[in-house]
C-alpha positions as CSV (number, residue, x, y, z in Angstrom):
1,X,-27.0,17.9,-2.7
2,X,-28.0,14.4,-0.9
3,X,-29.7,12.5,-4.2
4,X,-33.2,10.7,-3.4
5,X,-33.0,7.2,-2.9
6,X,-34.8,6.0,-5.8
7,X,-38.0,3.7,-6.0
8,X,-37.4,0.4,-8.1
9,X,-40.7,-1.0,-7.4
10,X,-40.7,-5.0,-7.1
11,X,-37.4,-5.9,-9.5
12,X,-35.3,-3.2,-7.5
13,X,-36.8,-4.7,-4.2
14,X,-37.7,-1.4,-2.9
15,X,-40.4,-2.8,-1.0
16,X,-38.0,-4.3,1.3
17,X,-38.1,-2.2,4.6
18,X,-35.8,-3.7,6.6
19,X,-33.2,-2.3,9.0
20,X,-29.5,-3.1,8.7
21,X,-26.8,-2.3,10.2
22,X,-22.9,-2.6,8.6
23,X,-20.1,-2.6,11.2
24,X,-17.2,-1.9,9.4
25,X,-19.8,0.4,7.3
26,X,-17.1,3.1,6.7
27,X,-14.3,0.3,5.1
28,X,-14.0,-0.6,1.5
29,X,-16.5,-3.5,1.6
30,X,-19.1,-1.6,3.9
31,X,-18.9,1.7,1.9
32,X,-19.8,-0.7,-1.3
33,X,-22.6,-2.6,0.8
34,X,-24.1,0.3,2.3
35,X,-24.3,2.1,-0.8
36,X,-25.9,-0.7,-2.4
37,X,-28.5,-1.0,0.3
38,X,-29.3,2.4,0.5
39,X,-29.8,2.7,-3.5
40,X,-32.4,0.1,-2.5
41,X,-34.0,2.5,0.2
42,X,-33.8,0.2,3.1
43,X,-32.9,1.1,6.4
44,X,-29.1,1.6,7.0
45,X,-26.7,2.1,10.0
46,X,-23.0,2.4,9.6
47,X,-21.2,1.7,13.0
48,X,-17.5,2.4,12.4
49,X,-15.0,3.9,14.8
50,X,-13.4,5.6,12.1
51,X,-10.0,4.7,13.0
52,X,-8.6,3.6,10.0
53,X,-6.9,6.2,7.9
54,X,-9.9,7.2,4.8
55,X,-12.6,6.3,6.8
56,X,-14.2,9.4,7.3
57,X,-13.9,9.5,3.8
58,X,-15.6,7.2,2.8
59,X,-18.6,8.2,5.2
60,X,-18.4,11.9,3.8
61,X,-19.3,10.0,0.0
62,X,-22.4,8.3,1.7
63,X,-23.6,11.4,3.6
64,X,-23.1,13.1,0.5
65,X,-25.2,10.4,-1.6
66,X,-27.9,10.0,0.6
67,X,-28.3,13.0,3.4
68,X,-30.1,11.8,6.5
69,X,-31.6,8.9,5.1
70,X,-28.0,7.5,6.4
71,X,-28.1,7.0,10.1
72,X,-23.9,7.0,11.6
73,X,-22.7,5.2,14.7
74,X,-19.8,6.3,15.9
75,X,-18.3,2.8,18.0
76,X,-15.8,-0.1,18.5
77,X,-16.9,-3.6,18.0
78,X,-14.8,-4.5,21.6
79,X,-17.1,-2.5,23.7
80,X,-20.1,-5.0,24.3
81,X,-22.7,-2.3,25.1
82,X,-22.1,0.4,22.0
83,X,-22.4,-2.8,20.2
84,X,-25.7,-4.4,21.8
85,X,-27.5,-1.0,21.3
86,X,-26.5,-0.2,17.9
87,X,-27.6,-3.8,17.4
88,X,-31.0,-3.8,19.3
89,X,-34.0,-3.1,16.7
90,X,-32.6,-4.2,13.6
91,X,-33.1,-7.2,11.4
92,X,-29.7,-7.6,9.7
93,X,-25.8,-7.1,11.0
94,X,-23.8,-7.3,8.0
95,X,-20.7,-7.9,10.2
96,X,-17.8,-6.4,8.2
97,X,-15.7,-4.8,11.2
98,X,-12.1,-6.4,12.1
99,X,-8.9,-6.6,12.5
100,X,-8.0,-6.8,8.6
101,X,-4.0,-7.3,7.9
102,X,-1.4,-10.6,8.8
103,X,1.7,-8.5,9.5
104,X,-0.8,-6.5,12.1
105,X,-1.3,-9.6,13.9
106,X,2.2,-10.9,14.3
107,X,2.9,-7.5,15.5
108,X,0.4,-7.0,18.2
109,X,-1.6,-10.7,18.2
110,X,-4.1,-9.3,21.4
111,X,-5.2,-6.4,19.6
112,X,-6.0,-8.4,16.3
113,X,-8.0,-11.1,18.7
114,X,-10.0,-8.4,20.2
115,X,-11.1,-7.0,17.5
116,X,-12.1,-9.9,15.5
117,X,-12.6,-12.4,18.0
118,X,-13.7,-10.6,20.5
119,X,-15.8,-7.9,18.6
120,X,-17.8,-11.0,16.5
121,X,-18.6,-12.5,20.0
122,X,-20.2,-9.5,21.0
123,X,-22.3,-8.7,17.8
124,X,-23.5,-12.1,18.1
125,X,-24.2,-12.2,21.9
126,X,-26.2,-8.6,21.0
127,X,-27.9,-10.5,18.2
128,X,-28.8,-13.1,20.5
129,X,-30.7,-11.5,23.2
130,X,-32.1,-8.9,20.6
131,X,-35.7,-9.2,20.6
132,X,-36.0,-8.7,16.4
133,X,-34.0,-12.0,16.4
134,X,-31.7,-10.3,13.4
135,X,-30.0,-12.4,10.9
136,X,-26.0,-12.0,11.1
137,X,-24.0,-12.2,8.1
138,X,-20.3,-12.6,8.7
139,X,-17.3,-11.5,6.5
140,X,-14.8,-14.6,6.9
141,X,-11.4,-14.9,5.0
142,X,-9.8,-17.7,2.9
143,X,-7.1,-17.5,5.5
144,X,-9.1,-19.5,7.9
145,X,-8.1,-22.7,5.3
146,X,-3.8,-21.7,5.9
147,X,-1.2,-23.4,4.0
148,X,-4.2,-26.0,2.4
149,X,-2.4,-29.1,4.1
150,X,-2.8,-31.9,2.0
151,X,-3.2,-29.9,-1.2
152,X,-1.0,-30.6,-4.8
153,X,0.5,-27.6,-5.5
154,X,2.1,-27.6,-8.5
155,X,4.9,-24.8,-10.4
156,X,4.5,-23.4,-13.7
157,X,6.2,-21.0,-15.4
158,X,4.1,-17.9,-14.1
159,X,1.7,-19.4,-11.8
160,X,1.3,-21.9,-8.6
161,X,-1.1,-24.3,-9.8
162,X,-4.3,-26.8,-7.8
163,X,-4.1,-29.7,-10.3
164,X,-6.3,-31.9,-8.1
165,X,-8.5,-29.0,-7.5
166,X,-9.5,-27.5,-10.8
167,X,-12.6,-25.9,-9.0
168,X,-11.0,-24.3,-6.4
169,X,-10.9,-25.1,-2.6
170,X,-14.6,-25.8,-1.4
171,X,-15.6,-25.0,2.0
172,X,-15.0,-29.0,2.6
173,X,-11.7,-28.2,2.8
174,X,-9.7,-28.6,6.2
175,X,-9.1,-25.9,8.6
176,X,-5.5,-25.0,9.4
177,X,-5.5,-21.6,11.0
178,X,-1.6,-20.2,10.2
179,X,-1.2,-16.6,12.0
180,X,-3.0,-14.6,14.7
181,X,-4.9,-13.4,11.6
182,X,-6.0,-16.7,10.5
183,X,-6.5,-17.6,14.7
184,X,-8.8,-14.5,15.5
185,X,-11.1,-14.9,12.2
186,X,-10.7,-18.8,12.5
187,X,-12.5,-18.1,16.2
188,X,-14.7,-16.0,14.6
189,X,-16.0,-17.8,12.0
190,X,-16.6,-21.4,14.3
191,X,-18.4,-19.2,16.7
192,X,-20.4,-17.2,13.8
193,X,-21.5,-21.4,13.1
194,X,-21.9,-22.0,16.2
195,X,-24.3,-19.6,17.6
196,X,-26.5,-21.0,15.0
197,X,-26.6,-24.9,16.2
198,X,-26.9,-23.5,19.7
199,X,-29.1,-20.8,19.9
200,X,-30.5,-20.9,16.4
201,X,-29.0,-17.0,15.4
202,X,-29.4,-16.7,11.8
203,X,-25.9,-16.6,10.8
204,X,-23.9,-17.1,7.2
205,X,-20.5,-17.0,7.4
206,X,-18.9,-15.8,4.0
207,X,-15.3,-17.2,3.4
208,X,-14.0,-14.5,0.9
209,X,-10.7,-14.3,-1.2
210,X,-9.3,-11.1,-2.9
211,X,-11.5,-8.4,-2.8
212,X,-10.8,-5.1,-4.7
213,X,-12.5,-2.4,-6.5
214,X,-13.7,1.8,-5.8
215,X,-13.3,2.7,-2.1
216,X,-10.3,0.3,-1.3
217,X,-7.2,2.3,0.1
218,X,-5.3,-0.1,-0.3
219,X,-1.6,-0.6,1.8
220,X,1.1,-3.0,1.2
221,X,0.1,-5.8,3.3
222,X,-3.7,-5.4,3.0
223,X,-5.5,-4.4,-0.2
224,X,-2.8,-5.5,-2.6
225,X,-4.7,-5.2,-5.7
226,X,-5.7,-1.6,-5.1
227,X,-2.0,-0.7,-3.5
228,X,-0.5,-1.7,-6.5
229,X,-2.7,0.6,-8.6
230,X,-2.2,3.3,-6.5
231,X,1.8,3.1,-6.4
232,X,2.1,2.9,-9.6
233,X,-0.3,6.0,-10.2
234,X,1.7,7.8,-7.8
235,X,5.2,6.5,-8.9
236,X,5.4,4.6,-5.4
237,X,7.8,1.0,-4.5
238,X,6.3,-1.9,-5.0
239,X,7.6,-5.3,-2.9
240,X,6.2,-8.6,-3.9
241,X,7.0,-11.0,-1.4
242,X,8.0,-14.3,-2.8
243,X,8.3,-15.0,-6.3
244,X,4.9,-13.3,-8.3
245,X,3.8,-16.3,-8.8
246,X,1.2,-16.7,-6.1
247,X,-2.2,-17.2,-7.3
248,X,-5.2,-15.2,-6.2
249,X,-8.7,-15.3,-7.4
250,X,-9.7,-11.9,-7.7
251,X,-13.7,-10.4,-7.0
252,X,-14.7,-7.4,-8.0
253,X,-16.7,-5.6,-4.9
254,X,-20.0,-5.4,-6.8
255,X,-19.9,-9.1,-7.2
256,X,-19.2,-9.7,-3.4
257,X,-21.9,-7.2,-2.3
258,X,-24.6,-9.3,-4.3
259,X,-23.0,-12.3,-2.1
260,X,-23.9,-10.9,1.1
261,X,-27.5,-9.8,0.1
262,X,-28.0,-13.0,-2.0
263,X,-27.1,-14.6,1.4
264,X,-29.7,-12.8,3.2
265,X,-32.6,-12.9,0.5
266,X,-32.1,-17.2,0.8
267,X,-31.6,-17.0,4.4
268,X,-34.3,-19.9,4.5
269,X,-31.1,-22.2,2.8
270,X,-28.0,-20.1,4.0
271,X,-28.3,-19.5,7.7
272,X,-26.3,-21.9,9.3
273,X,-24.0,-22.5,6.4
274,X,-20.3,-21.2,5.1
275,X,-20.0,-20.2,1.7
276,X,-16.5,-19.6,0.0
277,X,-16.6,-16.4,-1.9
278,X,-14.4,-15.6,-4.7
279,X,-13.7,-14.9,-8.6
280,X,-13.2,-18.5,-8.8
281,X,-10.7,-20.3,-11.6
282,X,-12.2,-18.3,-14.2
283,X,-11.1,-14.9,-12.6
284,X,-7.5,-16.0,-10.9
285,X,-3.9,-14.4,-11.8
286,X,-0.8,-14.8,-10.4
287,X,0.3,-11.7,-8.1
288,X,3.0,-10.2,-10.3
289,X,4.1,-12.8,-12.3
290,X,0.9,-12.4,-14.9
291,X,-0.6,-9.0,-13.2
292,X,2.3,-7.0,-13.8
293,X,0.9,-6.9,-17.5
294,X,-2.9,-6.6,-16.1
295,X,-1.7,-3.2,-14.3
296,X,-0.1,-2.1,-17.2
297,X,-2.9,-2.2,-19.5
298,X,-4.9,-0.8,-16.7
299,X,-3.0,2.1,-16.4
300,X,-1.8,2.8,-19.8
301,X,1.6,2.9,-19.4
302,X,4.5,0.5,-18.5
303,X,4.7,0.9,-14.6
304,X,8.0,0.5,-12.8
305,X,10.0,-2.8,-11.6
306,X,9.2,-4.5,-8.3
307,X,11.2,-5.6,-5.7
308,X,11.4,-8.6,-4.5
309,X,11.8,-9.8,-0.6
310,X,10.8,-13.4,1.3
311,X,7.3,-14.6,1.6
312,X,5.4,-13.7,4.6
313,X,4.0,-15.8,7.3
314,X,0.7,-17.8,6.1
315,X,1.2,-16.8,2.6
316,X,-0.5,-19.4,0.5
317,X,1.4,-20.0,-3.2
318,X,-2.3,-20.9,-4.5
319,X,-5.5,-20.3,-3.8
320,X,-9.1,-19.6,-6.0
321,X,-12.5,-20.9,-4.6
322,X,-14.9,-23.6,-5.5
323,X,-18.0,-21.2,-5.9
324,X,-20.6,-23.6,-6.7
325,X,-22.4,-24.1,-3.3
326,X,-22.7,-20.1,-3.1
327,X,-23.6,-20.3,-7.0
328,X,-26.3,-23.4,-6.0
329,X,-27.8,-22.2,-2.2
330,X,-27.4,-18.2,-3.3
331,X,-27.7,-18.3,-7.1
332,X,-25.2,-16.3,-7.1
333,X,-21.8,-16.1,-9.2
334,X,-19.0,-13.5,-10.2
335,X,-19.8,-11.4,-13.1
336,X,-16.9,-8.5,-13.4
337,X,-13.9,-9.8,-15.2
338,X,-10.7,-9.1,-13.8
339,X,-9.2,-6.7,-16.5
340,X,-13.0,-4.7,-16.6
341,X,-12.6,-4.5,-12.7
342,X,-9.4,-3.2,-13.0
343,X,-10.3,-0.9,-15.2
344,X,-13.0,0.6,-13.2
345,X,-10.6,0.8,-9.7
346,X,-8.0,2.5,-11.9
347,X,-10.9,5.3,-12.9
348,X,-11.9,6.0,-9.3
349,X,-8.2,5.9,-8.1
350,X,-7.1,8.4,-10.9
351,X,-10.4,10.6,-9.7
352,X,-9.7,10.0,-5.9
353,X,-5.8,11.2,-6.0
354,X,-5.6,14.1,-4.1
355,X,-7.2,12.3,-1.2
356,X,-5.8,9.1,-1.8
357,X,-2.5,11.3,-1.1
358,X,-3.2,12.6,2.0
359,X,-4.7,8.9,3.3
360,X,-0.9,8.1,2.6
361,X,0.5,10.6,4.5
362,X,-2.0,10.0,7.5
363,X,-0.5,6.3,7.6
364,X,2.6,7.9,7.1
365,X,2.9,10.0,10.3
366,X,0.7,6.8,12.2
367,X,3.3,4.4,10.7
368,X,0.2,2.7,9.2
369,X,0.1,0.6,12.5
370,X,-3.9,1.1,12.5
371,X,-5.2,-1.3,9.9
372,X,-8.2,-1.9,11.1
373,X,-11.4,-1.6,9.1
374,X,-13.8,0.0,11.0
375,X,-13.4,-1.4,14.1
């Protein structure tokens, strides 16, 4: 049975009737979010085209949750007019949809620009001429910052190291777009700023690193963290390209949901501005180097030997961001430590199996060449 979306009186800001809608609602992050924002009893829409192997799974776990008080929008961000009347009448677009893996790109670079170039333009031309005026919140990468030109990066024995950047990168940082991936949400993100200086949208554009938690079917080249939880469950390869000691800062996804609504309840300080969004120094590890142990304490048992092959196009050796404008403007900050995190995704992934196995097989037989998230 549906459960009844509770009433949390002032602190649980229940009192907030707002309509939202999350493209990309059926993904890993818009699952999260729309969860989150349903527990809250506002006003959701999830627009997703369903496309992306687990999908539909995730949208049978909301409908399940919450019934009819989840409305569903079955579209694709490239088709201007689904998107202007799924946007028309509400007062936030948590923009979540795109285009979400590198390799993707280099492989078919048009498709990844329409779907994230493309598809941002037309939520925020929808948002534009929409006569609620609604405040767009954009999912950016740390991709759109490349190969950090200019940028000491320095080798240890398990980890790439930012000596002149203790903090992180900050969103001060130069823009080098490296890939069609980094082109496409590069566009994205300039216009996202844009259409505020022009034509006053309220817009945030959230530059995030390495999401992972509940929800995330992860692949090989998108959603590593979760992929390598879920091969080594399932006694699956695992390839690190390069040489482990790349150095991500993980977030957990309750973390980066409370980034997006923090963004929202301070739009009065964040619209117009680009926050970088990630675990931060505190919460980085290399990729395999120093979380091969990580996994194996997560699941309990030694898990087997990776292979190694040459690192990809774009890959960055190091890279954790300066939180402390988000943590200033948004009052917001990371709170789920990595191994706690880990813990946690390893619980829903042991739980999800039997469908996790069949989300496999459906990339399988498609040759996982559909990678987008919710598109």
């Amino acid at each position: 049975m549906p459960r009844s979306v509770p009433n949390r009186g002032e602190e649980g800001r229940a009192h907030d009737d707002r309509r939202c809608l999350v493209t990309g609602g059926a993904g890993f992050l818009g699952s999260n979010l729309a969860n989150d924002l349903l527990a809250d009893g506002l006003h959701v829409t999830v627009f997703d085209s369903l496309s992306r192997p687990g999908s539909q799974l995730n949208l049978d776990w909301l409908r399940g949750q919450y019934g009819d008080a989840l409305s569903f929008t079955k579209g694709d961000v490239r088709d201007s007019k689904v998107v202007e009347r799924a946007v028309a009448g509400v007062d936030v677009v948590y923009h979540l949809a795109g285009q979400t893996a590198v390799t993707s790109s280099v492989d078919d670079p048009r498709a990844d620009f329409e779907h994230n170039a493309l598809g941002t333009l037309n939520v925020l031309e929808a948002a534009r001429r929409s006569d609620a005026s609604p405040i767009v919140v954009y999912a950016s990468t740390n991709k759109v910052y490349g190969a950090l030109p200019g940028v000491r990066v320095v080798e240890e024995e398990t980890r790439y190291s930012l000596p002149d950047n203790e903090d992180g990168i900050g969103e001060r940082q130069r823009l080098d777009f490296h890939s069609p991936y980094g082109c496409s949400k590069g566009a994205a993100d300039q216009y996202v700023r844009d259409y505020h200086r022009v034509y006053g949208v309220r817009t945030v554009v959230m530059r995030q690193s390495c999401l992972y938690g509940p929800r995330q079917m992860g692949v090989e080249d998108q959603g590593w963290v979760a992929w390598f939880l879920i091969a080594a469950l399932l006694d699956l390869p695992i390839t690190i390209y390069g040489d482990g000691k790349q150095v991500r800062d993980l977030l957990f996804v309750d973390d980066a949901v409370a980034a997006l609504r923090s963004a929202v309840a301070r739009i009065e300080v964040s619209a117009g501005e680009v926050y970088n969004i990630g675990g931060g120094h505190g919460q980085t590890v290399s990729v395999w180097r120093e979380f091969e142990p990580a996994l194996t304490a997560a699941m309990g048992r030694p898990v087997q030997r990776a292979r190694f092959a040459a690192a990809r196009v774009g890959d960055q050796r190091a890279f954790y961001c300066d939180t402390r404008k988000a943590a200033r403007d948004l009052g917001w900050e990371p709170t789920v430590a990595v191994d706690d995190g880990l813990r946690r995704l390893a619980e829903w992934i042991r739980a999800a199996e039997p469908a996790l196995r069949d989300v496999l097989a459906a990339r399988i037989r498609s040759g996982s060449a559909d990678r987008r998230d919710g598109t």
